[in-house]
C-alpha positions as CSV (number, residue, x, y, z in Angstrom):
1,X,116.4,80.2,80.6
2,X,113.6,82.7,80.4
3,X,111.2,84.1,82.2
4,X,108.7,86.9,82.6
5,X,109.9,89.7,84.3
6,X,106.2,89.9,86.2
7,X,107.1,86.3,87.8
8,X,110.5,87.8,89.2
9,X,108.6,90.5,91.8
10,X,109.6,93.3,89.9
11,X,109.6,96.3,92.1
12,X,110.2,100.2,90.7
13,X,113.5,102.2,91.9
14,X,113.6,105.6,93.1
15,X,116.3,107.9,93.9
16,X,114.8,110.3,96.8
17,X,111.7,111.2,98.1
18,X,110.9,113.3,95.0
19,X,111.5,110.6,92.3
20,X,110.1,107.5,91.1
21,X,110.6,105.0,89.0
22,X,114.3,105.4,87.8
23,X,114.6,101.7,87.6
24,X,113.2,98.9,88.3
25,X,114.8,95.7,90.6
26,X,114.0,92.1,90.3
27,X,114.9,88.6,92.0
28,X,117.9,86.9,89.8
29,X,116.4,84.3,87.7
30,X,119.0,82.0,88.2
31,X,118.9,81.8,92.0
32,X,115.6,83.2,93.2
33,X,118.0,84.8,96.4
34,X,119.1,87.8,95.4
35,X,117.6,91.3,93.6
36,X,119.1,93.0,90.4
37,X,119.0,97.0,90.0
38,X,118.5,98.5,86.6
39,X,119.0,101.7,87.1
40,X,117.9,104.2,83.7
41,X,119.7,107.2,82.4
42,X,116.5,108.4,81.4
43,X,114.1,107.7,83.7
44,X,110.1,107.1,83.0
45,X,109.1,109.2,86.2
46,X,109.1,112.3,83.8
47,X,111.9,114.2,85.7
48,X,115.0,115.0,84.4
49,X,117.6,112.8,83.0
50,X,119.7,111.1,85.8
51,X,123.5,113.3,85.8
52,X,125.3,111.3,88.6
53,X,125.4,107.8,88.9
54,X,126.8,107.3,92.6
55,X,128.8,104.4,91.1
56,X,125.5,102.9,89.5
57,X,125.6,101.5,85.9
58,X,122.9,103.5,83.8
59,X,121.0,101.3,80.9
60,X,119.1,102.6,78.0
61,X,115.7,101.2,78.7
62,X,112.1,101.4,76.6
63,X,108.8,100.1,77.6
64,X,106.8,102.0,80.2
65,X,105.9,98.5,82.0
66,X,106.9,95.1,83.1
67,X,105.2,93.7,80.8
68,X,106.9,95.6,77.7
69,X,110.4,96.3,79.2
70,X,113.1,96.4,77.1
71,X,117.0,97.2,78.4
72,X,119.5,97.7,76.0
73,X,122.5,95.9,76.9
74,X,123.6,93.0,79.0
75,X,123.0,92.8,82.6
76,X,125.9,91.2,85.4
77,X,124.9,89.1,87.6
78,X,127.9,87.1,89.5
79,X,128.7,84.9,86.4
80,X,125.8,85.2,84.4
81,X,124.5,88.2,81.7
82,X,121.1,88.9,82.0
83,X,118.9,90.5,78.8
84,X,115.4,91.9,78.9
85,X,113.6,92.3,76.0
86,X,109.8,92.4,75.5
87,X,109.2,91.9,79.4
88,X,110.9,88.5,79.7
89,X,114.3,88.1,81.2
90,X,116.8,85.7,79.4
91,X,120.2,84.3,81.1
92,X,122.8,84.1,79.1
């Protein structure tokens, strides 16, 4: 299965009043309930890199969009990996 990330109600992350968009969440594709966090260790909101996780999984990401995302690495979701590459998320 895939499907653009922009159909999934992507939604950016922050950590704080002072920070933006140090991830970006998004319903699963496979259920349409629930949201997943990807959370960056180096954020796009031009601050600094992110040094404690607060038990939070850090992904390499590139793309300043939704629409050119890209995470590097697989992405739990109860049974399922999830991959984003070139905006669109892929269940696999």
């Amino acid at each position: 299965m895939r499907v653009q990330l922009v159909e999934l109600a992507p939604e950016w992350l922050s950590s704080g009043v002072s920070r933006g968009r140090m991830g970006f969440g998004f319903l699963c594709p496979a259920c349409g309930r629930h949201r997943v966090e990807v959370w960056m260790a180096i954020p796009i909101d031009e601050g600094q890199p992110v040094t404690t996780t607060e038990g939070r999984r850090l992904y390499d990401v590139s793309g300043d969009s939704f629409e050119t995302m890209e995470v590097h690495g697989a992405i739990p979701c109860g049974e399922d990996l999830l991959f984003v590459h070139e905006g669109a998320v892929v269940v696999g």
